[in-house]
N, C-alpha and C positions, 0 to 999 in steps of 0.2 A: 558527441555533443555533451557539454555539460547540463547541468540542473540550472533553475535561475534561481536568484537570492530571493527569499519571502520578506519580503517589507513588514505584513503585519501579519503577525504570527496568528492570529485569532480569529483572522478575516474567514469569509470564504472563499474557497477555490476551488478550482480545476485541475486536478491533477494526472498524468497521464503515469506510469512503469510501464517501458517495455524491456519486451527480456531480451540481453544481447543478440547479435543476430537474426533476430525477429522471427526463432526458431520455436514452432506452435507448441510447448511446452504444455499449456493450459488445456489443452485437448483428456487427458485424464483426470477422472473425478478424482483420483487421490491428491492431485495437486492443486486445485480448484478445492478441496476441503483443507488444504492446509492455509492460503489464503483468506478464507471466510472462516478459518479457526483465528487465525492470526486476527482479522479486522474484528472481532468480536471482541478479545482478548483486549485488544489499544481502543477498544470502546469503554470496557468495562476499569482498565487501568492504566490508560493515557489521555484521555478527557478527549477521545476523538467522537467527535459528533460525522455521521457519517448521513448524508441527505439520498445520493442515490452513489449506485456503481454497478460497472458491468465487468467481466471478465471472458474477453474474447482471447482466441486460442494464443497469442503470444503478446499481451498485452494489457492490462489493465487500467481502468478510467475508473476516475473515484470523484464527487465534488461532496466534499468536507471540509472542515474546518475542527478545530481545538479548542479547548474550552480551558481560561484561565487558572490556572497559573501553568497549565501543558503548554508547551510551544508545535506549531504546525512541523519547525524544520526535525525538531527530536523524535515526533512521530515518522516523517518519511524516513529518520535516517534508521531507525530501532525495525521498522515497517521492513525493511528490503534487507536488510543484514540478516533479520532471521528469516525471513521468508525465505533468501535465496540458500541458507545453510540448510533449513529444513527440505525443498526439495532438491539439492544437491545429495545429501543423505538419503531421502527417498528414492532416490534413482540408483 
C-alpha cells in the first residue's frame, strides 16, 4: 500500500510507519534509540513539532505536524530513509 498525498503540509496529523513485514524490529532498545535520536534531530532541524508518539514493536504512530517553511511530506520522507539506513547498519 502506498502513502497518501498531504494536502497541507503544516496541518496536523496522524501519521502511522510500519516496518515491512510487520516484523517486531522495535523490540531492541538500540533501535527505538535511533528513532527517538532521529525525532529529536527533525525537531531540532526540520521544524517538526511533534504532539505525542508511541513506538510499538513493529510500528510506529506519531501525531505531528511541521512548522513553516518545513513541509510535513520532506520530513516523512528524510524520517524513514535514514531511520531505515541507520537500523539496517545497526543490524
Amino acid at each position: 500500500m502506498h502513502g497518501h498525498k498531504i494536502i497541507n503540509q503544516n496541518a496536523l496529523h496522524y501519521i502511522t510507519f510500519t516496518v515491512v513485514g510487520w516484523i517486531d524490529v522495535f523490540t531492541r532498545d538500540d533501535y527505538r534509540k535511533i528513532i527517538i535520536d532521529s525525532l529529536r534531530y527533525c525537531q531540532k532541524e526540520k521544524g517538526l513539532v511533534l504532539n505525542a508518539y508511541v513506538i510499538m514493536s513493529n510500528h510506529i504512530q506519531l501525531i505531528c505536524y511541521t512548522n513553516e517553511p518545513f513541509l510535513l511530506s520532506d520530513f516523512v520522507r528524510d524520517f524513514k530513509k535514514f531511520t531505515s539506513k541507520s537500523i539496517i547498519e545497526s543490524i
